[in-house]
C-alpha positions as CSV (number, residue, x, y, z in Angstrom):
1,X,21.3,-7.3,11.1
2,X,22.2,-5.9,7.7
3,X,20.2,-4.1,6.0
4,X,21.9,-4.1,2.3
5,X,19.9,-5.8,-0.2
6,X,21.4,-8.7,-2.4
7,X,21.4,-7.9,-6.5
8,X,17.8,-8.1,-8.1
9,X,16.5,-9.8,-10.4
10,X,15.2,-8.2,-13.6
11,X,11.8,-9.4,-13.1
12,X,12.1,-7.9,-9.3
13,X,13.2,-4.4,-10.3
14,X,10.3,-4.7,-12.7
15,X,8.1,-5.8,-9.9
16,X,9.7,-3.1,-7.9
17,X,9.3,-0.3,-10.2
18,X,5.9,-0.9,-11.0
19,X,4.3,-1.2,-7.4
20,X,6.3,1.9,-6.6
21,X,4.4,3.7,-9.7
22,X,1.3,2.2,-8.6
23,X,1.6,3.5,-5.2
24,X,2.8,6.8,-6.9
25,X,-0.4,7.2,-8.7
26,X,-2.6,6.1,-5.8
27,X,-1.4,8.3,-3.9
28,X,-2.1,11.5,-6.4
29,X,-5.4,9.7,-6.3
30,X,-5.8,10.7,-2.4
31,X,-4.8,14.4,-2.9
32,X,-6.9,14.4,-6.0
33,X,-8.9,12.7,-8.6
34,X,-10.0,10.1,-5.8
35,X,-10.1,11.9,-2.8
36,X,-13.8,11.0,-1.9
37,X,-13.7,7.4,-2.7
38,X,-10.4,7.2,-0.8
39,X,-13.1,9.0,2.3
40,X,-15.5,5.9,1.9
41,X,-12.8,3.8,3.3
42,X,-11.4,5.8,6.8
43,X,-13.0,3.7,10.0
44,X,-15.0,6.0,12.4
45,X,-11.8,5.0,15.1
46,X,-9.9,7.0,13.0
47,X,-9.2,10.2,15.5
48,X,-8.8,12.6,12.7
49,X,-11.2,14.1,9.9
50,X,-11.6,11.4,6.9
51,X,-9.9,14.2,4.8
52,X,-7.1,14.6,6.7
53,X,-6.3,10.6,7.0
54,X,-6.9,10.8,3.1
55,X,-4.5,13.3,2.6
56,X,-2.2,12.1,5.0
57,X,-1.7,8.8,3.8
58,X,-1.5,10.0,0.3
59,X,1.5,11.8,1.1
60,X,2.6,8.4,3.0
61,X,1.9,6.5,-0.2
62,X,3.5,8.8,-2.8
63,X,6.8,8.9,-0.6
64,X,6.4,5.1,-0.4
65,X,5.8,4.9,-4.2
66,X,9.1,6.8,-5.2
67,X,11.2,5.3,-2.4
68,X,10.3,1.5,-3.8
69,X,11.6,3.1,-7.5
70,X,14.5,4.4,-5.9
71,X,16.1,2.5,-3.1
72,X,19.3,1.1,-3.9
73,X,20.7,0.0,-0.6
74,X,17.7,-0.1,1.2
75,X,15.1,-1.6,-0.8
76,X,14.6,-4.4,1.5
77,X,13.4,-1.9,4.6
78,X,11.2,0.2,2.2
79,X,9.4,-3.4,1.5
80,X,9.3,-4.2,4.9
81,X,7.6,-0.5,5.5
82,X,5.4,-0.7,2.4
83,X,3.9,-3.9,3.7
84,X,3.7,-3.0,7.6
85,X,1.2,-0.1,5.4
86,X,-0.5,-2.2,3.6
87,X,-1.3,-3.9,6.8
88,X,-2.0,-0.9,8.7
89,X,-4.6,0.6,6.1
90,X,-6.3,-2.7,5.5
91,X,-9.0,-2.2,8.3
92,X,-10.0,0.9,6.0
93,X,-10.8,-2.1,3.9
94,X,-12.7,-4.0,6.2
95,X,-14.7,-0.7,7.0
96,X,-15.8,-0.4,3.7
97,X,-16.9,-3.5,3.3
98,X,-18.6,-4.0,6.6
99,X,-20.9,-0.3,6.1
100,X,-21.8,-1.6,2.3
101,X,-20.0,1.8,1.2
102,X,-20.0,2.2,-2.6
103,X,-16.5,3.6,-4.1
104,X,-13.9,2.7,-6.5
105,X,-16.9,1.1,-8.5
106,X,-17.3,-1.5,-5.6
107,X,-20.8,-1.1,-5.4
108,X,-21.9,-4.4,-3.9
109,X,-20.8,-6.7,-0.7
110,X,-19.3,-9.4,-2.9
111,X,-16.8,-6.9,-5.0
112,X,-15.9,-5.5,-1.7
113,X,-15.5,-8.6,0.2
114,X,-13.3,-10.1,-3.2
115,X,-11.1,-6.7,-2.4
116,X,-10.6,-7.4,0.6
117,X,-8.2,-10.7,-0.6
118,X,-6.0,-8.6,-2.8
119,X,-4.3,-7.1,0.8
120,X,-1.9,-10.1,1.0
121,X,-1.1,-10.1,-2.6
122,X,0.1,-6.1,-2.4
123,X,1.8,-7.5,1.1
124,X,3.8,-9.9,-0.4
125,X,4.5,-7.9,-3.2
126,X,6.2,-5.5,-1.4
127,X,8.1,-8.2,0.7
128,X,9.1,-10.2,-2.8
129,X,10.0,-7.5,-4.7
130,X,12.5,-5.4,-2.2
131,X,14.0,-8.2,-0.7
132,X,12.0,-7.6,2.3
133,X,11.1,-12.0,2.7
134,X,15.1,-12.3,3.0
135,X,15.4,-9.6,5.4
136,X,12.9,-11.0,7.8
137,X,14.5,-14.4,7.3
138,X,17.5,-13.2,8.5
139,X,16.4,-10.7,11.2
């Protein structure tokens, strides 16, 4: 299976660049700014410390971010892995809606529970903007 990704568009690398930016920031937002919201959403099955996990998948997220604004060859695998995270972080989600806990200024069931719907759109964002649909097509 290659791997090579097919030209983009313009309005891909636009889509590209921008969820790569936003993953750049969210991930500054872990190590910094946000770091205690970001502590509302680790699940008590999560082995470590919520401020490990945080900072942990800040780092995740920031070498993510810049890897989406940067792949050339690749792009379509760094989708593919930017979506398998998105997954993989989305019970933080779930756990955040299911104790009531307040952060990011979702303060109530229903903002949290409208959240939790946005997942699939930053999944196949990832996937439509790297090439990463075509890729699994072919794989």
């Amino acid at each position: 299976m290659s791997t090579e990704t097919a030209p983009e568009t313009a309005l891909r690398k636009v889509g590209r660049i921008a969820l790569g930016a936003f993953m750049v920031f969210a991930g500054v937002g872990h190590l910094t700014f946000a770091r205690s919201d970001f502590q509302a959403q680790v699940p008590e099955f999560v082995p470590l410390p919520p401020d490990v996990t945080v900072l942990a998948s800040g780092a995740v997220e920031i070498a993510l971010g810049a890897a989406m604004i940067l792949a050339r060859r690749q792009r379509a695998v760094v989708g593919l892995t930017l979506a398998a995270f998105f997954v993989l972080i989305f019970p933080g989600n779930i756990a955040q809606w299911l104790h009531h806990r307040n952060a990011f200024g979702l303060d109530s069931d229903a903002k949290r529970l409208v959240r939790l719907f946005f997942q699939p759109v930053l999944i196949a964002w990832a996937l439509w903007c790297s090439g990463g649909w075509r890729l699994l097509r072919r794989g």
